[in-house]
C-alpha positions in Angstrom: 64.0 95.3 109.3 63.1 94.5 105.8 65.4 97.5 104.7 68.0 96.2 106.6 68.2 92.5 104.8 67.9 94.2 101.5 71.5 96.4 102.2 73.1 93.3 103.5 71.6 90.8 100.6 73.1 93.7 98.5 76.3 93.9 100.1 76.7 90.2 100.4 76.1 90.0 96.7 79.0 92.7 95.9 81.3 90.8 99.0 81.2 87.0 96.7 81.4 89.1 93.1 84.7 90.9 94.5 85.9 87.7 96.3 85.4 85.6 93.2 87.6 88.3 90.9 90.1 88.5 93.2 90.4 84.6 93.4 90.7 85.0 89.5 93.0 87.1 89.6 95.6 85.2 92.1 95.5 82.0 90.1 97.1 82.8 87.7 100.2 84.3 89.6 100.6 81.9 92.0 102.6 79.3 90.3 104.7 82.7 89.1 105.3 83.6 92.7 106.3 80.4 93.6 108.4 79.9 91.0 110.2 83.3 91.7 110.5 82.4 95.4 112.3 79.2 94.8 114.8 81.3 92.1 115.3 83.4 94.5 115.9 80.9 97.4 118.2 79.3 94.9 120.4 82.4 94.4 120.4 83.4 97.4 121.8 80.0 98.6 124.4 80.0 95.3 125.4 83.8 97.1 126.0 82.2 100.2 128.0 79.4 99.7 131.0 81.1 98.9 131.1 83.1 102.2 130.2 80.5 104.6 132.8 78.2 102.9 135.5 81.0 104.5 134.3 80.3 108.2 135.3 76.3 107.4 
């Protein structure tokens, strides 16, 4: 039992150290991604408008 709680304390440790980096490494691309999302979302809508104006 004792073994047991040592591979999960272990694990557990390794689990929040990974979780941690990866939260590191999202922060600082998530304004980027939103910001790309909305360019996009911007073009796309700048694309469209010329098309849809032909069903009017």
């Amino acid at each position: 039992m004792q073994a047991l709680d040592e591979v999960t304390a272990i694990n557990s440790r390794a689990f929040d150290a990974a979780a941690g980096d990866g939260r590191n490494e999202l922060t600082g691309r998530l304004p980027r991604a939103v910001a790309g999302l909305l360019v996009a979302a911007v073009l796309a809508a700048l694309g469209l408008r010329p098309r849809l104006a032909e069903f009017r």
